[in-house]
C-alpha positions in Angstrom: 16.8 17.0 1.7 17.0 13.3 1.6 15.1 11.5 -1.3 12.8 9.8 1.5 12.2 13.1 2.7 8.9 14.4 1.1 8.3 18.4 1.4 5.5 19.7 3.9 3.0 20.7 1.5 2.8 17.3 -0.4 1.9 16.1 3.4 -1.7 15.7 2.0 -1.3 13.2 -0.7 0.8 9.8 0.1 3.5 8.2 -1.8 2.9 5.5 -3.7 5.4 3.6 -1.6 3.1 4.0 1.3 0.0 3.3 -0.5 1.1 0.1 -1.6 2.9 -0.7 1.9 -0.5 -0.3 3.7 -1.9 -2.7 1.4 0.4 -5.1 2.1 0.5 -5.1 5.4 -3.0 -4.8 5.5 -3.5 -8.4 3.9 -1.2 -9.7 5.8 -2.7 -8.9 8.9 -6.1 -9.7 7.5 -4.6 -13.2 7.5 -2.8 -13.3 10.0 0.2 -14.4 8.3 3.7 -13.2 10.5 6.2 -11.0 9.0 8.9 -13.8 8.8 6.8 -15.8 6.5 5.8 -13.4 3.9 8.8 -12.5 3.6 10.6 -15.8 3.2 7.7 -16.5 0.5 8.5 -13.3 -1.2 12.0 -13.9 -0.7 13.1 -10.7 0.6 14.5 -9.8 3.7 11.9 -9.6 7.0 14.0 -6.0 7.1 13.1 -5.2 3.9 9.4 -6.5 4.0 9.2 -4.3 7.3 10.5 -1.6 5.8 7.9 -1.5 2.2 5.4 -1.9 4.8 5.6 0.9 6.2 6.5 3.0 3.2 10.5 3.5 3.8 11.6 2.2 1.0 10.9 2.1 -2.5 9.8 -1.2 -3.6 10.4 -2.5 -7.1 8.1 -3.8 -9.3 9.3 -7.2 -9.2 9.1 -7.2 -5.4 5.5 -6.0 -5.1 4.7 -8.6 -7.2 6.6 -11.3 -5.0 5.3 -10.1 -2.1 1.0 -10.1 -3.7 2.2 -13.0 -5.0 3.2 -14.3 -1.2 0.1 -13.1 0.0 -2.6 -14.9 -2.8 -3.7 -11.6 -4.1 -2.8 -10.3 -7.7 -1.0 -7.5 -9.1 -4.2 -5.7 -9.9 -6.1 -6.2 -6.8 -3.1 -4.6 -4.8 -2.8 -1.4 -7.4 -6.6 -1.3 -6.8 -6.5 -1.0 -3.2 -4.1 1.4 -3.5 -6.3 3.4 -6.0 -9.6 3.2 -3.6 -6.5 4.4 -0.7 -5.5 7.2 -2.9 -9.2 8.1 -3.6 -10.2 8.3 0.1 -7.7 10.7 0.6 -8.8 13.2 -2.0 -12.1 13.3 -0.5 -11.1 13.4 2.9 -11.7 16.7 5.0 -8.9 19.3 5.9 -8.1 16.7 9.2 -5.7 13.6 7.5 -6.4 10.4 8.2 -3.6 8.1 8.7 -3.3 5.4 5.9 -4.0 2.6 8.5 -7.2 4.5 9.3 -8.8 4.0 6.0 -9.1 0.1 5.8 -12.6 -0.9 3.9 -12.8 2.2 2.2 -14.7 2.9 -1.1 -15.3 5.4 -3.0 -19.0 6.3 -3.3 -20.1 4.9 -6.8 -19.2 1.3 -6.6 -15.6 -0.1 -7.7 -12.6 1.3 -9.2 -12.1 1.2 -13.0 -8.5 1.5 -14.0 -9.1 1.0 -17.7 -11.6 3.0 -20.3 -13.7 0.9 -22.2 
């Protein structure tokens, strides 16, 4: 099995990887921003870029943080998008949603709180 390759009955729960490539991709869109000039921002490849995007490849810390950084937003907003992701999921029915299919979602109770007080 490849290390990409992700076993049928963790089909349910997404990677990280595509979590945060969602995200991404998501904001970019949302600004309408092209593929070429994120990258060249983030400085990574448009290969690359394309690839995080669409979760086949592992990005590295310091490359999600070029690439939020490309794209205005923060560290923490991206990791809490992909929380509020990860969150929909769980709650979803036995029928998956694709991750592109859960833009705008929120958990019911308000915002995401990553740290105890």
């Amino acid at each position: 099995m490849s290390r990409h390759r992700r076993p049928r009955a963790d089909i349910a729960d997404p990677l990280l990887r595509e979590l945060l490539g969602a995200v991404l991709r998501e904001e970019r869109l949302r600004r309408g921003e092209r593929l070429a000039d994120v990258a060249a921002a983030a400085g990574v490849s448009v290969s690359h870029l394309s690839d995080l995007e669409r979760g086949a490849k592992e990005p590295s810390s310091e490359v999600i943080r070029a690439v939020a950084a490309a794209l205005g937003l923060p560290l923490a907003t991206v990791l809490e998008r992909g929380l509020l992701r990860l969150r929909w999921f769980g709650r979803a029915t036995a029928t998956r949603p694709r991750l592109g299919d859960v833009a705008g979602a929120r958990p019911a109770g308000g915002g995401v709180r990553l740290l105890a007080a």
